[in-house]
N, C-alpha and C positions, 0 to 999 in steps of 0.2 A: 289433546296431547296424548300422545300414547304412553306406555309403559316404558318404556325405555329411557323416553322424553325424561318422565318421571325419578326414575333412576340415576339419571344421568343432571337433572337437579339437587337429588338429595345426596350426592357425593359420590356418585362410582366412581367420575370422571375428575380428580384432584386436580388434574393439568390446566380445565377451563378456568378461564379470568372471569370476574364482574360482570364487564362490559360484553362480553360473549354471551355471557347467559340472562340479562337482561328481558332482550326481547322474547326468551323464551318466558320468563316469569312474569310479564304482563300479560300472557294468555293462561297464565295457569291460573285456574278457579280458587285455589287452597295454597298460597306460597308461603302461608305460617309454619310451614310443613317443608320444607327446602333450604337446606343450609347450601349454602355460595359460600364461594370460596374466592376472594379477593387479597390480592396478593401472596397468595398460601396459606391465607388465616381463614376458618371457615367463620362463619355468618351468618346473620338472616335479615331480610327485610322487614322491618315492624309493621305489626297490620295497621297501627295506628297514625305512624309520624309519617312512616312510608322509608323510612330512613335506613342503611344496611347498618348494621352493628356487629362486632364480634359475640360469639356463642356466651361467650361471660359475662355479657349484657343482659342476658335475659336470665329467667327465672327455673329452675330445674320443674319441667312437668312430666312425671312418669306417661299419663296417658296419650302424652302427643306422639307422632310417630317420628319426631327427632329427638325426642326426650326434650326437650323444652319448650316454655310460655309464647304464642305469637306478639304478646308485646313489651317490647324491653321493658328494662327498668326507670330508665328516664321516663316514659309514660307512664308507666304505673307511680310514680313516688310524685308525678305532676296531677294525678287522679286521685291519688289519696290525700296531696294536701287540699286539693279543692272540696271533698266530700267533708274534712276536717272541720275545714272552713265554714263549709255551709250547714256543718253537723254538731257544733261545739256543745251543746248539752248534752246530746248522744253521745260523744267523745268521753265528755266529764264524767257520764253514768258508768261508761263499761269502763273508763281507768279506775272507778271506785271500786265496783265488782271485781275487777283484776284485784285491784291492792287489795280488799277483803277475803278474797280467795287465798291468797298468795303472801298473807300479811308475815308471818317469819321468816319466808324468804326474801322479801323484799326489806324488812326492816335488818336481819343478817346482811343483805349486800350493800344496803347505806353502811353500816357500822363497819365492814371489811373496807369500804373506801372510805370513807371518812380517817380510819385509820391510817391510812396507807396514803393519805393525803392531809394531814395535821399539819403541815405548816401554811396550807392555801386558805385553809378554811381560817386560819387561827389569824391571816392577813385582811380575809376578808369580811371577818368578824370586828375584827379592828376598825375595819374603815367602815364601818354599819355605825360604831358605838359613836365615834367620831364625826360621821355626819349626821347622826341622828343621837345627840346626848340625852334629854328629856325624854327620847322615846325612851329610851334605855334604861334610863333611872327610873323611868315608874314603871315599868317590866320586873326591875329590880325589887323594887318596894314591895309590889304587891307579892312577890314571888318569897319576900321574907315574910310578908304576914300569910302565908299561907303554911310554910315552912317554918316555924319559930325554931324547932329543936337543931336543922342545919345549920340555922342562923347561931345559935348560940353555938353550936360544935365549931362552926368558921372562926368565933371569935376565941374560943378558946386557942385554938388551931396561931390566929396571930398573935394572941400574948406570948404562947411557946417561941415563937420565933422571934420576936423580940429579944426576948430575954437570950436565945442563943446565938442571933446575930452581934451581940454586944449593941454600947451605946446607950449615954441617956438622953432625953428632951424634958424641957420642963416649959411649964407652961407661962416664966416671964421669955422662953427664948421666943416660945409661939407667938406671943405678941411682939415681939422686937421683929420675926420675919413679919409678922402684916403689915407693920408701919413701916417698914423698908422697903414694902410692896406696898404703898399705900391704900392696903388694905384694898386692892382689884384683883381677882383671879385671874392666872399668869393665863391661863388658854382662854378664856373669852371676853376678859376685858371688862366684866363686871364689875362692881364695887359694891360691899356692906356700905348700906343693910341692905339694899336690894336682894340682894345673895346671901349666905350666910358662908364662910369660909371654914373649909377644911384640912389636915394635914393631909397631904399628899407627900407619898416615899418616894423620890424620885427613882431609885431604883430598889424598886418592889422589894418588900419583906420575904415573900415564899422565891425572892432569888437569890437571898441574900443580901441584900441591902442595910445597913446600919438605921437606928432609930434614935438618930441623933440630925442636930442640926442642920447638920452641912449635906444630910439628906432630904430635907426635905422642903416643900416650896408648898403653897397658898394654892389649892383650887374650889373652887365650889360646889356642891355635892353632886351636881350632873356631869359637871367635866372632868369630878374625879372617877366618877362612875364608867365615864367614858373610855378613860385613860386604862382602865380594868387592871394587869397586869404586865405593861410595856413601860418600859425603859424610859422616858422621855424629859427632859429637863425643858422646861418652860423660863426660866429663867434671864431676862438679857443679859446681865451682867455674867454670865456662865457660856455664852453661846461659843 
């Protein structure tokens, strides 16, 4: 193909269609190198699929002589998951080196999103505690015996708010609720002694909730564990 040929590939000629230049780009040696112009959108043909794409398909290459990669992005994001694939340790070692490299910055951009998305997480935490209670409460457990000083600052922390939420409970109402529950935990249906029962605030102390009676209901120490800081009345006769 001549020079002109050439030229008149790589975009002199805007007015040519696709299908006009076609036949000229299956004689040409190097069409990674040829933006086409199809329907006045310019293009290229990928060395790989064989397929014509718009120029924003493909990858910005300073050293090509169109400025761009001869193969799109669809092939390349179809080659990188298959190397992925057949490369997962490899994968696992350089995302470690990355994160260790990189570890303030990446633990700053969790914490910027994780803030800036507090009620997805705070949903999806919910439904972790909920389908997994047991896990959670010995997560919990161990996480106090490791922690004693938090643990007692928490409890401190809920007597405060008792006392400033108002309200008393005593401990014949507590057993007047189990035997009116007979003594089964309202969210799984257990029953002492199998379980051992808890007071559960139906609506949380650190929300305000009163520490009285007619707040509170019977659960077990995993499903109160579960229940964490949400609102929820387990209750039938309240539904």
């Amino acid at each position: 193909m001549t020079s002109c040929n050439i030229e008149l590939v790589t975009g002199s000629h805007n007015n040519l269609q696709f299908s006009e230049l076609l036949p000229l780009l299956q004689g040409y040696r190097q069409p990674s190198m040829a933006i086409v112009y199809q329907d006045g959108e310019p293009g290229k043909l990928c060395t790989r699929c064989g397929e014509w794409r718009p120029v924003a398909r493909y990858p910005r290459r300073s050293i090509s002589l169109d400025g761009y990669d001869s193969i799109c992005r669809e092939c390349r994001n179809v080659a990188s998951q298959a190397w992925r694939a057949k490369n997962k340790e490899r994968v696992q070692e350089l995302n470690r080196e990355y994160y260790e490299a990189n570890r303030d910055e990446r633990l700053e951009y969790h914490r910027t999103y994780r803030n800036a998305n507090k009620e997805y997480f705070a949903e999806q935490m919910r439904k972790f505690r909920q389908n997994n209670p047991e896990y959670h409460a010995r997560v919990m457990r161990e996480w106090s015996q490791r922690h004693p000083d938090k643990v007692r600052e928490r409890d401190r922390a809920r007597r405060a708010r008792k006392l400033g939420n108002g309200g008393t409970f005593t401990h014949q109402e507590w057993e007047a609720i189990k035997q009116r529950y007979n003594y089964i935990c309202l969210r799984c249906g257990r029953r002492e002694p199998d379980i051992k029962l808890t007071v559960d605030h139906i609506m949380p102390l650190i929300k305000g909730g009163r520490h009285s009676a007619e707040n509170i209901q019977p659960l077990c120490k995993s499903c109160n564990s579960a229940k964490h800081d949400d609102a929820i009345d387990y209750r039938p006769d309240h539904v």
